[in-house]
MIDOSE-1310 file (N, C-alpha, C; in nm, 2 decimals, decimal comma, always signed):
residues 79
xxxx	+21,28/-1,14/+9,22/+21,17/-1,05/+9,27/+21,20/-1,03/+9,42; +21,21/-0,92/+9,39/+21,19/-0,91/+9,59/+21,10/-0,91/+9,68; +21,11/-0,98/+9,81/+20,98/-1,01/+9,94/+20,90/-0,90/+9,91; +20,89/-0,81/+9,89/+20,82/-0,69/+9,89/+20,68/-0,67/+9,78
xxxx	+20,74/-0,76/+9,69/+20,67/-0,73/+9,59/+20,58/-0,89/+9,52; +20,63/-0,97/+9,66/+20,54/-1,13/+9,63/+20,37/-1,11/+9,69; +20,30/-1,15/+9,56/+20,14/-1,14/+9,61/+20,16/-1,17/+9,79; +20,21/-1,31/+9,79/+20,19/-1,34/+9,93/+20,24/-1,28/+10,03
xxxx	+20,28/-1,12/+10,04/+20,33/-1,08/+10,12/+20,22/-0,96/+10,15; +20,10/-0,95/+10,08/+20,03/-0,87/+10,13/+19,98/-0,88/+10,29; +19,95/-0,78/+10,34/+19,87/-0,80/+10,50/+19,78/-0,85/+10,47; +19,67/-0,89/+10,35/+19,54/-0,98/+10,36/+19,61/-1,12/+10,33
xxxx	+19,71/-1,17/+10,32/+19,75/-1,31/+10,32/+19,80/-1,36/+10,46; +19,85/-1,22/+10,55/+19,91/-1,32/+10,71/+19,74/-1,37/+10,77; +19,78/-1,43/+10,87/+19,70/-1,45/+10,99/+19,78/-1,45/+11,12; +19,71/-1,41/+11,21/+19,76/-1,38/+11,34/+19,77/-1,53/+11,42
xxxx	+19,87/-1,52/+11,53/+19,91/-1,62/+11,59/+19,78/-1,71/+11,68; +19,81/-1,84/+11,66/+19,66/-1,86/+11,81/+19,72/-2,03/+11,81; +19,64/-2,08/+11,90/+19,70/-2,17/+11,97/+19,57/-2,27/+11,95; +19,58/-2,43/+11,94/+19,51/-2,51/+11,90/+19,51/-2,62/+12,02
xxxx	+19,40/-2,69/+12,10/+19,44/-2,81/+12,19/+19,38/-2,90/+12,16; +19,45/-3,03/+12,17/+19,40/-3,15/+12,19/+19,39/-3,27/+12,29; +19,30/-3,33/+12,32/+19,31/-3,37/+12,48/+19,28/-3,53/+12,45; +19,36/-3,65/+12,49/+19,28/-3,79/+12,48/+19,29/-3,83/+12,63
xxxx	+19,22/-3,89/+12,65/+19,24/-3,98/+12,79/+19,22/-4,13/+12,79; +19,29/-4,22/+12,79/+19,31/-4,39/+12,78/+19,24/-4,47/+12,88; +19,21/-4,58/+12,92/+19,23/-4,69/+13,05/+19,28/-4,81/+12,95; +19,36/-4,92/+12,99/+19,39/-5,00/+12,97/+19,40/-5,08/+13,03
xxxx	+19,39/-5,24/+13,03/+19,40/-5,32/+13,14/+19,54/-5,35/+13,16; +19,57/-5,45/+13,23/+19,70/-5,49/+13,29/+19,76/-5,58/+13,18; +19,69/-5,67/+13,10/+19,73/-5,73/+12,98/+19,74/-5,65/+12,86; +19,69/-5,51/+12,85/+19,75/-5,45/+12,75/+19,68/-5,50/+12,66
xxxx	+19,56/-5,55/+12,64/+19,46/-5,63/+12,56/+19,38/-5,51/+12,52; +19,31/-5,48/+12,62/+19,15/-5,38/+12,59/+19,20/-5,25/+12,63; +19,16/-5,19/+12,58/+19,18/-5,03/+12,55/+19,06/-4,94/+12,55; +18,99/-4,88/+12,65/+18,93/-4,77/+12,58/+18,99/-4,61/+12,65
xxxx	+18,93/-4,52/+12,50/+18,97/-4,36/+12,49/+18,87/-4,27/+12,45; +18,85/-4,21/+12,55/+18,77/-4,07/+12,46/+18,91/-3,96/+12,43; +18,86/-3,89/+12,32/+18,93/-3,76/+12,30/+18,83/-3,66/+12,23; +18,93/-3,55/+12,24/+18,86/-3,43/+12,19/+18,95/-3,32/+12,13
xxxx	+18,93/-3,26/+12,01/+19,03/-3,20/+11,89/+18,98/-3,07/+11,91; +19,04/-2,96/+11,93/+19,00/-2,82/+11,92/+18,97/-2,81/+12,05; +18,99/-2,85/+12,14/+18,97/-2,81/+12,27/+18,91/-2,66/+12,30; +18,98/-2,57/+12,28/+18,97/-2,41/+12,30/+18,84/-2,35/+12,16
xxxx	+18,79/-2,44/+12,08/+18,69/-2,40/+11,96/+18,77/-2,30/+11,91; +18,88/-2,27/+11,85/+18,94/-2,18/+11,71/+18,90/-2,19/+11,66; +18,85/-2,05/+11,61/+18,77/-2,02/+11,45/+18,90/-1,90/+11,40; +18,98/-1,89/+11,46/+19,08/-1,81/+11,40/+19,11/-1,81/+11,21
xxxx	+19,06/-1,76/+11,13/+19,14/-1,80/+10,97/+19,23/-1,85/+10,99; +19,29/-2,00/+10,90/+19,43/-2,00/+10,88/+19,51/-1,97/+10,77; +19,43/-1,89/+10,69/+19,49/-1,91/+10,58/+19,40/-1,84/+10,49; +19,47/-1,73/+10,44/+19,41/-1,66/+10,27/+19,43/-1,60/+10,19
xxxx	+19,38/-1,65/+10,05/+19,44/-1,62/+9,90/+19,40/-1,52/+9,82; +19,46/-1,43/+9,80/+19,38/-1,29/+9,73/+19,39/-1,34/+9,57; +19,35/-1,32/+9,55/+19,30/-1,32/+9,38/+19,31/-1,18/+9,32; +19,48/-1,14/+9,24/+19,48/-1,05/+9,22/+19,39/-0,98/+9,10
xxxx	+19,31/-1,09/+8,98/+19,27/-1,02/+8,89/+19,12/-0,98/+8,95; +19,06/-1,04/+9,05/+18,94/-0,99/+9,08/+18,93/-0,95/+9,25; +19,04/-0,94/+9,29/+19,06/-0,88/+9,41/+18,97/-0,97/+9,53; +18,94/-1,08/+9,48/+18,83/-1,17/+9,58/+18,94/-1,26/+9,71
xxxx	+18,92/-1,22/+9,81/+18,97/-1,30/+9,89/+18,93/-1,45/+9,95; +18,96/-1,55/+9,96/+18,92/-1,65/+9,95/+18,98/-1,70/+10,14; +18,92/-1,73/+10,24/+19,01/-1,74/+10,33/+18,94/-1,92/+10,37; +19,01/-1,97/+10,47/+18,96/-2,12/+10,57/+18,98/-2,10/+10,68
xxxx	+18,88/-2,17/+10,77/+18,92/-2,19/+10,89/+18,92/-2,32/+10,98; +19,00/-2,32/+11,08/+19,02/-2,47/+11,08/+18,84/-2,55/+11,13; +18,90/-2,70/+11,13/+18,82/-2,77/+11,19/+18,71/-2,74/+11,30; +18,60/-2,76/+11,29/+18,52/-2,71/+11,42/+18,58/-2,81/+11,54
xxxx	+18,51/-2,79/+11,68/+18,57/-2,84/+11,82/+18,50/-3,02/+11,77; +18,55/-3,14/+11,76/+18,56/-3,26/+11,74/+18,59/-3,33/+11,86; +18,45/-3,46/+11,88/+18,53/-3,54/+11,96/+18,46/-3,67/+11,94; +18,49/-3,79/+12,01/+18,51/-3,95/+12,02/+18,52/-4,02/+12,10
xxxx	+18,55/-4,13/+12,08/+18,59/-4,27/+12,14/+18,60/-4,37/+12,07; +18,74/-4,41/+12,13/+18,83/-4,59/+12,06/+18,77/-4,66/+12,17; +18,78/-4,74/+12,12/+18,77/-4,91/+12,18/+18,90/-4,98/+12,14; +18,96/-5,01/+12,15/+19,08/-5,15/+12,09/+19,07/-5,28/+12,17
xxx	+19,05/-5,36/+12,12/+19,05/-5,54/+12,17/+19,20/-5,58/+12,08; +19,30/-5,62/+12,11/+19,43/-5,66/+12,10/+19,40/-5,87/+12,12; +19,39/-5,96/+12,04/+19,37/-6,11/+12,07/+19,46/-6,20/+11,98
């Protein structure tokens, strides 16, 4: 079959290009024992789609989008 003619080549299956960041920041002591980190996942908040599946017998598009903006903190004790 040719590219042309694969469901997944329709224009409601691309998504456009975008860019995703992630940020941690560490302290550690000098013995390399205790550790703490905050981070944060999605830096920039993308809500861009990544992704979607047309459903050719009922024409329903089904799409996702990533992760909302996430964040934390580690602790690590090393003994």
């Amino acid at each position: 079959m040719g590219d042309g003619l694969r469901p997944s080549n329709v224009s409601q299956a691309h998504t456009p290009a975008y860019w995703e960041s992630n940020a941690r920041i560490a302290f550690r002591d000098d013995q390399r024992r205790i550790e703490f980190a905050l981070w944060i996942k999605n830096l920039n908040n993308n809500v861009t789609p990544t992704g979607f599946v047309l459903n050719p017998t009922t024409a329903e598009i089904f799409t996702t989008v990533p992760y909302p903006r996430r964040y934390g903190g580690e602790f690590t004790c090393h003994f």
